[in-house]
ZADO-1210 file (C-alpha; in nm, 4 decimals, padded with zeros to 6 digits):
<atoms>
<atom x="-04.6147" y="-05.5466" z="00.5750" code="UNK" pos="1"/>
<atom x="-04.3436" y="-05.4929" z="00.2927" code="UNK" pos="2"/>
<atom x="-04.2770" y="-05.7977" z="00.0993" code="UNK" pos="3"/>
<atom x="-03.9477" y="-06.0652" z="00.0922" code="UNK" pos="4"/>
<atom x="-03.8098" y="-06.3015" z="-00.0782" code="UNK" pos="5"/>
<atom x="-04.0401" y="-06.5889" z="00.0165" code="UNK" pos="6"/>
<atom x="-03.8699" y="-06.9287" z="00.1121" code="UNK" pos="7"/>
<atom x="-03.9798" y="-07.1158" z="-00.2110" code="UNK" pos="8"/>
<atom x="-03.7717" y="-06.9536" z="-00.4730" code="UNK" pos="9"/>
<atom x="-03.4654" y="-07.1087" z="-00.5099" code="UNK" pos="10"/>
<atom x="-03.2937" y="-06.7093" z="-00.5300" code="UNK" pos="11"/>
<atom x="-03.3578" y="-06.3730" z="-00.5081" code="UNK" pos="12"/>
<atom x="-03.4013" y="-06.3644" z="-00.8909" code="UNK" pos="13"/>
<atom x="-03.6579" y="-06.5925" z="-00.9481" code="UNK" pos="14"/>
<atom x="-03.9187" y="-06.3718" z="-00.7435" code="UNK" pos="15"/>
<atom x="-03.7334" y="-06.0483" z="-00.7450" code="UNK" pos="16"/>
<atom x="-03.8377" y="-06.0110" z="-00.3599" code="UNK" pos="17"/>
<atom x="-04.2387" y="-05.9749" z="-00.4878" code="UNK" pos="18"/>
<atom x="-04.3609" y="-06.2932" z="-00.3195" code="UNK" pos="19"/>
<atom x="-04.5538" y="-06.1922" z="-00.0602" code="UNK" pos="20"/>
<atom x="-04.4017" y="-06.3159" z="00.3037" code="UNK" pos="21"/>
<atom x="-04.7755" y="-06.3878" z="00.4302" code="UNK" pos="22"/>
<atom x="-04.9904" y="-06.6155" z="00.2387" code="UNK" pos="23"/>
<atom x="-05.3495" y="-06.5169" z="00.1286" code="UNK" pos="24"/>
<atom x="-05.6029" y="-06.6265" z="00.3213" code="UNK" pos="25"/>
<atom x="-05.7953" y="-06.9296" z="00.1183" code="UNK" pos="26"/>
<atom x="-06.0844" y="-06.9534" z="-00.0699" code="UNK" pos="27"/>
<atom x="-06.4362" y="-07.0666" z="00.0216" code="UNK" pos="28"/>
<atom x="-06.2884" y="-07.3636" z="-00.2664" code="UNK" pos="29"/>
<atom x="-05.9825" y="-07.4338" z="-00.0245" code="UNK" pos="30"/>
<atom x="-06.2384" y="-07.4603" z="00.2836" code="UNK" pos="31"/>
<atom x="-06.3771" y="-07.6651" z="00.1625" code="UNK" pos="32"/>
<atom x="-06.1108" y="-07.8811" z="00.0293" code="UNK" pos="33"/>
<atom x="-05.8706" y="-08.1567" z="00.2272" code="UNK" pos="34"/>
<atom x="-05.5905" y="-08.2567" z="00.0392" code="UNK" pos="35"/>
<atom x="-05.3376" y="-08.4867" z="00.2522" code="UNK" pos="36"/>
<atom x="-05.0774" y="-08.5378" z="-00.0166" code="UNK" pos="37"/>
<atom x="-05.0016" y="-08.3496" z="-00.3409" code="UNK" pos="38"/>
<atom x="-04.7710" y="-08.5157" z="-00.5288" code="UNK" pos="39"/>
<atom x="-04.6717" y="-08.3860" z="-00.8870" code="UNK" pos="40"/>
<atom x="-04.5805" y="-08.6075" z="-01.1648" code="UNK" pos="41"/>
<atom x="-04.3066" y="-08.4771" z="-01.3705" code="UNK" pos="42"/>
<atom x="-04.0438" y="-08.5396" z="-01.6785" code="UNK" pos="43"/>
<atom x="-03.8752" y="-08.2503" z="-01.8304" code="UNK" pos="44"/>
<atom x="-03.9066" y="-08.4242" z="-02.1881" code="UNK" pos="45"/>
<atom x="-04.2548" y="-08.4954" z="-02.3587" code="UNK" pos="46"/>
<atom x="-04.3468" y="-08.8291" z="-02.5019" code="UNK" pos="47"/>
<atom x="-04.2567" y="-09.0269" z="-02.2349" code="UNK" pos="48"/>
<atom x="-04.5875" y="-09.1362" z="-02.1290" code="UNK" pos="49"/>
<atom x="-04.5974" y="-08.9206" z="-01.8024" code="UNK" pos="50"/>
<atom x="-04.9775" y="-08.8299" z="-01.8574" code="UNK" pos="51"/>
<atom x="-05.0454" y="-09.2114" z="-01.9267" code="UNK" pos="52"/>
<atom x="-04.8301" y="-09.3061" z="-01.5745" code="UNK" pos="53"/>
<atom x="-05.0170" y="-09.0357" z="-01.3965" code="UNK" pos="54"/>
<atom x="-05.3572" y="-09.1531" z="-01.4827" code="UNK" pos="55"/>
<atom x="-05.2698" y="-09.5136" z="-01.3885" code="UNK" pos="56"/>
<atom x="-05.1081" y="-09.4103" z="-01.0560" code="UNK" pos="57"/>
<atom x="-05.4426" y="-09.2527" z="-01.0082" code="UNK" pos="58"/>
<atom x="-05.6077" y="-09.5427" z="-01.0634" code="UNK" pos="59"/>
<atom x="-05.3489" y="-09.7743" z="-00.9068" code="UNK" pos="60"/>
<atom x="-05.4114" y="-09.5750" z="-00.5970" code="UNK" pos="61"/>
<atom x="-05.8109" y="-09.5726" z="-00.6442" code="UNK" pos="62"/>
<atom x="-05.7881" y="-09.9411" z="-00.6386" code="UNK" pos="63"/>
<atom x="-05.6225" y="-09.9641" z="-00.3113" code="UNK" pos="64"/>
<atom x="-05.9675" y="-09.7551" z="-00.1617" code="UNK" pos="65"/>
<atom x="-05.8202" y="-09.4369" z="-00.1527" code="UNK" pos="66"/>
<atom x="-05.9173" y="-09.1154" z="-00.2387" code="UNK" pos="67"/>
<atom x="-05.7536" y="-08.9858" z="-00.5254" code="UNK" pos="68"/>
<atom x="-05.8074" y="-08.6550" z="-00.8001" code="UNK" pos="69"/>
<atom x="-05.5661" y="-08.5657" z="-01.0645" code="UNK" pos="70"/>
<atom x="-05.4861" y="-08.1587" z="-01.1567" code="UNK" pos="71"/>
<atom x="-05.4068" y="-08.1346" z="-01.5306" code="UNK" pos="72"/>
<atom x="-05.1590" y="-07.8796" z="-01.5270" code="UNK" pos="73"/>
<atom x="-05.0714" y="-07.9698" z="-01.9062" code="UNK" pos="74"/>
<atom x="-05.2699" y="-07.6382" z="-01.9731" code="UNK" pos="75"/>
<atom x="-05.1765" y="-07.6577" z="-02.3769" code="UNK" pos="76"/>
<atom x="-05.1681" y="-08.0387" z="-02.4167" code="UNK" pos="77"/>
<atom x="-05.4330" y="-08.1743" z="-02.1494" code="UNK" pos="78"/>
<atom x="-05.5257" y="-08.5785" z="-02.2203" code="UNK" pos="79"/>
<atom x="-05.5946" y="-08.6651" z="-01.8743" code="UNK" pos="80"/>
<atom x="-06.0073" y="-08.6349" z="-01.9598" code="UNK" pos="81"/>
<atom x="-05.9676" y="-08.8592" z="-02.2690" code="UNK" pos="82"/>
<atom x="-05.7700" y="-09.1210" z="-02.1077" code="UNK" pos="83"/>
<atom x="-06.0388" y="-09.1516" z="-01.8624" code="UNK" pos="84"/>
<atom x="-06.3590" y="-09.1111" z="-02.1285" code="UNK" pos="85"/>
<atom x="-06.4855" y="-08.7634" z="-01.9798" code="UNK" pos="86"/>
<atom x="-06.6165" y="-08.5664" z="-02.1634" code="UNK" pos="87"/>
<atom x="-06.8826" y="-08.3428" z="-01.9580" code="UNK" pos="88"/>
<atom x="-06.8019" y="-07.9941" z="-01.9253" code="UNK" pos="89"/>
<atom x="-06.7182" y="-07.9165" z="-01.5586" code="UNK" pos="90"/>
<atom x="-06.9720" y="-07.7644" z="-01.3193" code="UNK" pos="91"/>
<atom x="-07.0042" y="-07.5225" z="-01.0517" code="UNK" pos="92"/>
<atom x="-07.1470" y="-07.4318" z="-00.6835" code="UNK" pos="93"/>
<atom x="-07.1205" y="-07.1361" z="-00.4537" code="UNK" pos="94"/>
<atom x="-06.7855" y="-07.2234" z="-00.2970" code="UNK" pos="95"/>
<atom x="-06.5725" y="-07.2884" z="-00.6759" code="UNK" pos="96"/>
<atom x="-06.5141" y="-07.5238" z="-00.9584" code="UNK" pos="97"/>
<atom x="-06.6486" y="-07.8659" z="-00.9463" code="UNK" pos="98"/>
<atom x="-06.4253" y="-08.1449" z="-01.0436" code="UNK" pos="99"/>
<atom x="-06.5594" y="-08.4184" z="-01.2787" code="UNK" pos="100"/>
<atom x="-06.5359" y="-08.8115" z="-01.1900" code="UNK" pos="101"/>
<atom x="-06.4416" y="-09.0695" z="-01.3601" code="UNK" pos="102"/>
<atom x="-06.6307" y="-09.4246" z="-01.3134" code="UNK" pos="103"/>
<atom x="-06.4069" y="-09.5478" z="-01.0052" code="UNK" pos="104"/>
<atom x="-06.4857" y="-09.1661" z="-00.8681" code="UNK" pos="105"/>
<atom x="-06.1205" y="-09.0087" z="-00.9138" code="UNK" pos="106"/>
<atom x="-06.1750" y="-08.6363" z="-00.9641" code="UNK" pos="107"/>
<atom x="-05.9951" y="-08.4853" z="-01.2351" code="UNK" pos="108"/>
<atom x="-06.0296" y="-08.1190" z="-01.3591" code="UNK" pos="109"/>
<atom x="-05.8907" y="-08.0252" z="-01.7078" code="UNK" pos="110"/>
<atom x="-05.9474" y="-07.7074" z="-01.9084" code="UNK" pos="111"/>
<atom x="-06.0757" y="-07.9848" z="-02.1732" code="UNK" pos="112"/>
<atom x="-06.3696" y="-07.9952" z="-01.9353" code="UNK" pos="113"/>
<atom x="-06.4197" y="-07.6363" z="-01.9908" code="UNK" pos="114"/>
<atom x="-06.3402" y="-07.5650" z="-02.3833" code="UNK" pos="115"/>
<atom x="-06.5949" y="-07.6047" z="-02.6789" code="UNK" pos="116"/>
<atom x="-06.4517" y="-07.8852" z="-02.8686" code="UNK" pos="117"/>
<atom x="-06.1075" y="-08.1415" z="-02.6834" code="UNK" pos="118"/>
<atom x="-05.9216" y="-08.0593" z="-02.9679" code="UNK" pos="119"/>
<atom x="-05.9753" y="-07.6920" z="-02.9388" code="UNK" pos="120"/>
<atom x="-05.6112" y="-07.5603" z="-02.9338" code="UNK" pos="121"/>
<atom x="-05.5015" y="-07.2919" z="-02.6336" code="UNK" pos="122"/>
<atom x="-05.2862" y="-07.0081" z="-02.7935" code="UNK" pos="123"/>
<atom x="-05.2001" y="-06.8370" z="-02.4532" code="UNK" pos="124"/>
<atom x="-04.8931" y="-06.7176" z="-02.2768" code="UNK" pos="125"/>
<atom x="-04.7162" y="-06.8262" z="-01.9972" code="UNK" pos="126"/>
<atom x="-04.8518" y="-06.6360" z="-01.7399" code="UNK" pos="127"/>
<atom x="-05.2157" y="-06.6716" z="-01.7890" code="UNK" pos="128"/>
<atom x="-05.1187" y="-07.0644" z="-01.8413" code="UNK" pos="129"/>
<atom x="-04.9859" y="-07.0083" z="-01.4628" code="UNK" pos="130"/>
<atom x="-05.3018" y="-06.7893" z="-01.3278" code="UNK" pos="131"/>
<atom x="-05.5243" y="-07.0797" z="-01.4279" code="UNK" pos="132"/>
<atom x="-05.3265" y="-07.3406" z="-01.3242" code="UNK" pos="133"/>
<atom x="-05.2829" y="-07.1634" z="-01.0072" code="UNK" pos="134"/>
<atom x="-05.7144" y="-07.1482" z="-00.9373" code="UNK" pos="135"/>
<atom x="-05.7491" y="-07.5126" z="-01.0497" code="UNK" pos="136"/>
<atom x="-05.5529" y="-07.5095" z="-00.6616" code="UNK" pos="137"/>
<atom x="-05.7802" y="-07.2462" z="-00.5136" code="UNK" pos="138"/>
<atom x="-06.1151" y="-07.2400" z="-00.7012" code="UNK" pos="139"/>
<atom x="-06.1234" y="-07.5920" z="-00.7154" code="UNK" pos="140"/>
<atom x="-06.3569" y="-07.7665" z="-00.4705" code="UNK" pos="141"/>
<atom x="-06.1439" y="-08.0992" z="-00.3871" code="UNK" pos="142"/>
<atom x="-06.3313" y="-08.2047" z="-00.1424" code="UNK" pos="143"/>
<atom x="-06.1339" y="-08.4438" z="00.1242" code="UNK" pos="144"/>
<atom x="-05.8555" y="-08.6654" z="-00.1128" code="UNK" pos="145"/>
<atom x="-05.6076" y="-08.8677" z="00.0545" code="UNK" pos="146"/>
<atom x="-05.3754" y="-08.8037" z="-00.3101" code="UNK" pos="147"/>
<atom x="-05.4252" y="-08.5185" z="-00.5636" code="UNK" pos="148"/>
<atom x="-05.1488" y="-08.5657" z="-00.8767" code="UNK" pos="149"/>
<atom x="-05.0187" y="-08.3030" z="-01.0552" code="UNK" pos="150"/>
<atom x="-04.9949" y="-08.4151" z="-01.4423" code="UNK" pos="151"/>
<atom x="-04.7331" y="-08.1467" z="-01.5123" code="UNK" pos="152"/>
<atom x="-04.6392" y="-08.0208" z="-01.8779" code="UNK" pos="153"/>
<atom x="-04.2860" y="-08.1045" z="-02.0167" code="UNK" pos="154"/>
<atom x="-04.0043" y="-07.8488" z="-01.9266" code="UNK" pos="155"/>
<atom x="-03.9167" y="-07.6664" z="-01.6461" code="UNK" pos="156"/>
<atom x="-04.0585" y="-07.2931" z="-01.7190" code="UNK" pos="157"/>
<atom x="-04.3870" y="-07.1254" z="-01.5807" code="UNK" pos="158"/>
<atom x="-04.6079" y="-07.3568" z="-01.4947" code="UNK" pos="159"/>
<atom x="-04.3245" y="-07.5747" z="-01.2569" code="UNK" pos="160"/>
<atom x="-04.2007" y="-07.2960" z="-01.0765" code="UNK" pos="161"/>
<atom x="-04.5538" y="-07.1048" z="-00.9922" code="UNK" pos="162"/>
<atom x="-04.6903" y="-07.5214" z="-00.8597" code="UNK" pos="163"/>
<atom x="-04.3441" y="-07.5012" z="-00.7082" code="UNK" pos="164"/>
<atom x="-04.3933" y="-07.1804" z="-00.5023" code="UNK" pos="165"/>
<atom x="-04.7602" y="-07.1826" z="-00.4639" code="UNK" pos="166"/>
<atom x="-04.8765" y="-07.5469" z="-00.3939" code="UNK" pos="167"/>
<atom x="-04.8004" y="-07.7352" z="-00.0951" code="UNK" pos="168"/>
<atom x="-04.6381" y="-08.0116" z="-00.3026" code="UNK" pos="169"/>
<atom x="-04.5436" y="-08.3299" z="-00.0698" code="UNK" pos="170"/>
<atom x="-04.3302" y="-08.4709" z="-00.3281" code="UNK" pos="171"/>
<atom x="-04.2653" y="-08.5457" z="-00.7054" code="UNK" pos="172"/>
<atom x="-04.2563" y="-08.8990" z="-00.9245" code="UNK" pos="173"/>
<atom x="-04.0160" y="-08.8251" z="-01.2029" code="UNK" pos="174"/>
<atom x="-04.0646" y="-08.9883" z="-01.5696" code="UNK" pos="175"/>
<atom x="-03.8160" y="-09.1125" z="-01.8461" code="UNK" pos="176"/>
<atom x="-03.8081" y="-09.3780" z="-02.1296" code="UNK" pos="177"/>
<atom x="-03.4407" y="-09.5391" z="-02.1624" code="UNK" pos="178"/>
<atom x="-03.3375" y="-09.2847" z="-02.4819" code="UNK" pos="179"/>
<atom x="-02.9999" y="-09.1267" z="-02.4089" code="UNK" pos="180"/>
<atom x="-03.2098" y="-08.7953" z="-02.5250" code="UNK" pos="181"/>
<atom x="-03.4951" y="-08.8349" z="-02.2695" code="UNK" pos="182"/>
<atom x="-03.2384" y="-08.8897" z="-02.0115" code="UNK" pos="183"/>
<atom x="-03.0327" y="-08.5894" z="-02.0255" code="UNK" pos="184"/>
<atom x="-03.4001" y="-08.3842" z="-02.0543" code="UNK" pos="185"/>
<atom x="-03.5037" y="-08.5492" z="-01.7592" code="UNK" pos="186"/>
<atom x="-03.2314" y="-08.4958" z="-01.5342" code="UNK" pos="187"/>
<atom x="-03.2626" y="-08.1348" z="-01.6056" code="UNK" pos="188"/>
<atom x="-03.6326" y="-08.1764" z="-01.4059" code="UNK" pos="189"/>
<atom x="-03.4238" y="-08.3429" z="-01.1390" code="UNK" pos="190"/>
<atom x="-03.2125" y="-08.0281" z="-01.0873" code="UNK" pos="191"/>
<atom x="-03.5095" y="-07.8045" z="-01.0782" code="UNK" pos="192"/>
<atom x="-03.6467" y="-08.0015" z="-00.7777" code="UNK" pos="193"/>
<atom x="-03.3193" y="-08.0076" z="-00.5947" code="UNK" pos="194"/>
<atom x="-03.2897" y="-07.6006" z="-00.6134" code="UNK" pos="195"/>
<atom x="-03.6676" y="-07.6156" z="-00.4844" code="UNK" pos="196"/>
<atom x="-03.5931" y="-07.9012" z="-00.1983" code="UNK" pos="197"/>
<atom x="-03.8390" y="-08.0841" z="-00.3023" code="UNK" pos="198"/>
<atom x="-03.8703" y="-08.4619" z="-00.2431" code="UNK" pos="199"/>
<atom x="-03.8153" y="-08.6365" z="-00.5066" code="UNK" pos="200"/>
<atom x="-04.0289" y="-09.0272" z="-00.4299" code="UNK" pos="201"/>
<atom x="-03.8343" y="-09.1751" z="-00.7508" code="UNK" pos="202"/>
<atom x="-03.7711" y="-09.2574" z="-01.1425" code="UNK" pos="203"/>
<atom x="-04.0281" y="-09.4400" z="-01.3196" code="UNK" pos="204"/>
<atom x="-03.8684" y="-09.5790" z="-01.6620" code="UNK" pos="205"/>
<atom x="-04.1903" y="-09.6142" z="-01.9349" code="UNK" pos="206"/>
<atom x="-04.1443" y="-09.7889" z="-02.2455" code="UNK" pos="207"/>
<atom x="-03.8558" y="-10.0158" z="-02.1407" code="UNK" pos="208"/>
<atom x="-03.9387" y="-10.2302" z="-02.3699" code="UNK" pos="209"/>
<atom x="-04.1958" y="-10.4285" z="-02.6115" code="UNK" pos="210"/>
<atom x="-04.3023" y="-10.7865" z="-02.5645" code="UNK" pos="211"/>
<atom x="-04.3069" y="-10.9859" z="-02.9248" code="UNK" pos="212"/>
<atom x="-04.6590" y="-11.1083" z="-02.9654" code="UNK" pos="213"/>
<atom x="-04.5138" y="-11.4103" z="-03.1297" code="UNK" pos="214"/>
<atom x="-04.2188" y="-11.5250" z="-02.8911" code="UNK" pos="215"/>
<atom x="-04.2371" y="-11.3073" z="-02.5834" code="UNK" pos="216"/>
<atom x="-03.9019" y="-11.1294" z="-02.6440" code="UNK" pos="217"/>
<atom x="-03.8323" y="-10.8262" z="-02.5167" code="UNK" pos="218"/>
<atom x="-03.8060" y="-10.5953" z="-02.7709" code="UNK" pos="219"/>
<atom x="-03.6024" y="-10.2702" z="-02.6606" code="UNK" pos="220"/>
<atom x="-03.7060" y="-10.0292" z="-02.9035" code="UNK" pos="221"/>
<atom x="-03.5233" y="-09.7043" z="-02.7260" code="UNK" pos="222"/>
<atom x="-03.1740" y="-09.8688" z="-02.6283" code="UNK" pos="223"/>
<atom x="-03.1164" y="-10.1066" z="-02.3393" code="UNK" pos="224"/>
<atom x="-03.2553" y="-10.0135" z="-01.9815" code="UNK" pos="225"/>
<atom x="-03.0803" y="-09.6768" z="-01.8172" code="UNK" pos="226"/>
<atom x="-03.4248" y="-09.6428" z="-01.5231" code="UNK" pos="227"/>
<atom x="-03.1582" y="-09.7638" z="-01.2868" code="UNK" pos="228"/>
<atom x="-02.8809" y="-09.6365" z="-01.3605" code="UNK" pos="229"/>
<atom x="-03.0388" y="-09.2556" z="-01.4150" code="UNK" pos="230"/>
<atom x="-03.1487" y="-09.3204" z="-01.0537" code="UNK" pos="231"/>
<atom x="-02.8598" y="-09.3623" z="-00.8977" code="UNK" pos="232"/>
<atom x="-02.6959" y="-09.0890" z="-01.0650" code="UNK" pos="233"/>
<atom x="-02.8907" y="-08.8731" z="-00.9073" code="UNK" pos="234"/>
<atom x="-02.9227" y="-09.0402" z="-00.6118" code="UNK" pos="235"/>
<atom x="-03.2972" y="-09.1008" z="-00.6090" code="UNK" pos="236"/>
<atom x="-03.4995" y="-09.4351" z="-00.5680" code="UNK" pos="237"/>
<atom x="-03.5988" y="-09.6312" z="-00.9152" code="UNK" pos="238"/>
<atom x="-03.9262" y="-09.7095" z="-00.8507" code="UNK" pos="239"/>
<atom x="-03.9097" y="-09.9548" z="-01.1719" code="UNK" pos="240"/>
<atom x="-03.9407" y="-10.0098" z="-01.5441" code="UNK" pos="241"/>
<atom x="-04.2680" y="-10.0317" z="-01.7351" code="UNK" pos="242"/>
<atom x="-04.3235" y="-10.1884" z="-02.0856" code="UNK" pos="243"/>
<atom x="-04.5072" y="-10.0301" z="-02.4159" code="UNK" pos="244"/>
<atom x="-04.7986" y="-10.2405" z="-02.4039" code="UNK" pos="245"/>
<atom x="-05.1118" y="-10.2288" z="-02.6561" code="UNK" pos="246"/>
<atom x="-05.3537" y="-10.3470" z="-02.4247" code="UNK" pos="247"/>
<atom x="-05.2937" y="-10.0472" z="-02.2376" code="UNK" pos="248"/>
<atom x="-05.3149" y="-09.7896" z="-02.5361" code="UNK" pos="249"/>
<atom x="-05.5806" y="-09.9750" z="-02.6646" code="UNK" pos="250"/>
<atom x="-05.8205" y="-09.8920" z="-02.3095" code="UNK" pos="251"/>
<atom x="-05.6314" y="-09.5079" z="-02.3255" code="UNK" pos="252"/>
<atom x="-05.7731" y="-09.4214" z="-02.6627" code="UNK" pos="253"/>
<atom x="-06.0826" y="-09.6054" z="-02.5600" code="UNK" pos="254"/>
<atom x="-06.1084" y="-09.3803" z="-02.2356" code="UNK" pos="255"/>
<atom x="-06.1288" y="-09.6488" z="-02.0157" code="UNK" pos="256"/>
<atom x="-05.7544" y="-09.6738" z="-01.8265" code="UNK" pos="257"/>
<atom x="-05.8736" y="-09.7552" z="-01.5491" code="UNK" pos="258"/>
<atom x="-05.9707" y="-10.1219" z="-01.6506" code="UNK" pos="259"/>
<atom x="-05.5934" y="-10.1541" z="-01.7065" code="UNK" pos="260"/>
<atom x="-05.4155" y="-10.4081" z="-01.4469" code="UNK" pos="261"/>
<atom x="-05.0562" y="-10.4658" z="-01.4446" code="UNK" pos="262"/>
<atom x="-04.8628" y="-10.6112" z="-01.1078" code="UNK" pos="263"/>
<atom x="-04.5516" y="-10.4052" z="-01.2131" code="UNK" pos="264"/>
<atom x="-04.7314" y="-10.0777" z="-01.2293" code="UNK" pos="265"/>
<atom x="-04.8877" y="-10.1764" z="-00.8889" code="UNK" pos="266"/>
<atom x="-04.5139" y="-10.2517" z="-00.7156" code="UNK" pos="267"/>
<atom x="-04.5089" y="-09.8687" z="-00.8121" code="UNK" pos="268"/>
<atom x="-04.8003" y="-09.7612" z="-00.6416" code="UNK" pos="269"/>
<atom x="-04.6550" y="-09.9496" z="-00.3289" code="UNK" pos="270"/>
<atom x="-04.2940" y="-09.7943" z="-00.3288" code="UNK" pos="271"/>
<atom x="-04.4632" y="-09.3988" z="-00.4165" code="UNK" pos="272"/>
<atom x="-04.6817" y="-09.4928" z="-00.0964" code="UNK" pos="273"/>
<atom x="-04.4450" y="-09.6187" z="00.1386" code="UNK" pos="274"/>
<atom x="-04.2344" y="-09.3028" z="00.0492" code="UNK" pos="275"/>
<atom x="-04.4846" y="-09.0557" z="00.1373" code="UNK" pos="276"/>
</atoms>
């Protein structure tokens, strides 16, 4: 059968009518894999903490009993391991790639699981960043998860648009901080989905703002609060604001976010699930 344009490229010359109209058949990995939801976790801009909100939405969602494993797709910048104190190199078995767990049992593969050293640095370019991303989907034995999150790199190049075409993404969580900078970044990773039609579950705002250990002020270190406002600009949901809060770097460097508990970060969970 001669290929098409498939129906996931937003026009003819993203894919140059090379996408093949039938879909391969899946792996032994994909067999024996049952992801309900894949939901991909995106900002545009880096810094914003979108690794750090993916890992507790992971764990957010852990908490509630669910079954939840996180795809680093951050191929040259991966922290999702070291937020959650892996560091075991990832195994194998006859049907693909084995996923590590963390100690609540969220499965997370990372190419930090399968380098020498985590700070070993990956000089590669885009389109063997995309092949590997792409078999972290089909070599990858999942196993049955009720939510599998996408920690996606900043920008909108390679890596989005092969996820974008290839995965069966349910939806996206978009993340910003309230700088005028971020903002404008972010909304460009808003676009992207719309050419894609993909559904787009909300803004989460990170780093709204500081408590003062002293008084309890808010301290707004990047401007005054735009979550909302971004939101309904682009007419999406705000799924709400989060602060900068030590307590919560302090478990991330110590690889232990999952012992992190905040009610506002929860509300999240609750709106991203009610969505979906």
């Amino acid at each position: 059968m001669a290929n098409e344009q498939c129906n996931s490229c937003p026009s003819a010359s993203d894919c140059g009518g090379s996408c093949p109209s039938v879909p391969p058949e899946p792996t032994a990995a994909q067999k024996a894999s049952k992801v309900k939801n894949l939901v991909a976790v995106m900002s545009g801009k880096g810094g914003v903490g979108k690794s750090s909100v993916t890992a507790l939405l992971a764990a957010a969602l852990q908490n509630k009993g669910l079954r939840v494993g996180v795809l680093d797709a951050d191929i040259t910048g991966p922290s999702i391991p070291r937020l959650f104190g892996i560091t075991a190199s990832a195994n194998a078995s006859e049907e693909g790639l084995l996923p590590a767990q963390t100690a609540s049992g969220i499965k997370i593969m990372s190419l930090n699981l399968m380098v020498p050293a985590d700070d070993t640095p990956v000089v590669w370019r885009g389109p063997i960043i995309s092949q590997l991303v792409g078999q972290f989907w089909t070599e990858v034995v999942w196993g049955e998860l009720d939510y599998l999150l996408i920690d996606l790199p900043p920008g909108t190049g390679d890596v989005q648009i092969s996820i974008f075409q290839s995965f069966p993404v349910t939806g996206v969580v978009t993340v910003t901080n309230p700088q005028q900078l971020a903002g404008m970044i972010v909304r460009k990773s808003i676009h992207m989905l719309n050419l894609y039609k993909l559904k787009n579950y909300g803004l989460i705002e990170n780093m709204a703002w500081l408590e003062c250990p002293d008084c309890g002020k808010a301290i707004q270190i990047f401007g005054r609060s735009r979550g909302a406002e971004e939101a309904a600009r682009e007419e999406i949901p705000f799924l709400g604001s989060l602060p900068l809060d030590p307590a919560m770097t302090a478990l991330a460097d110590a690889g232990r976010i999952e012992d992190y508990r905040s009610e506002a970060f929860a509300a999240i969970a609750d709106k991203i699930m009610a969505a979906i």
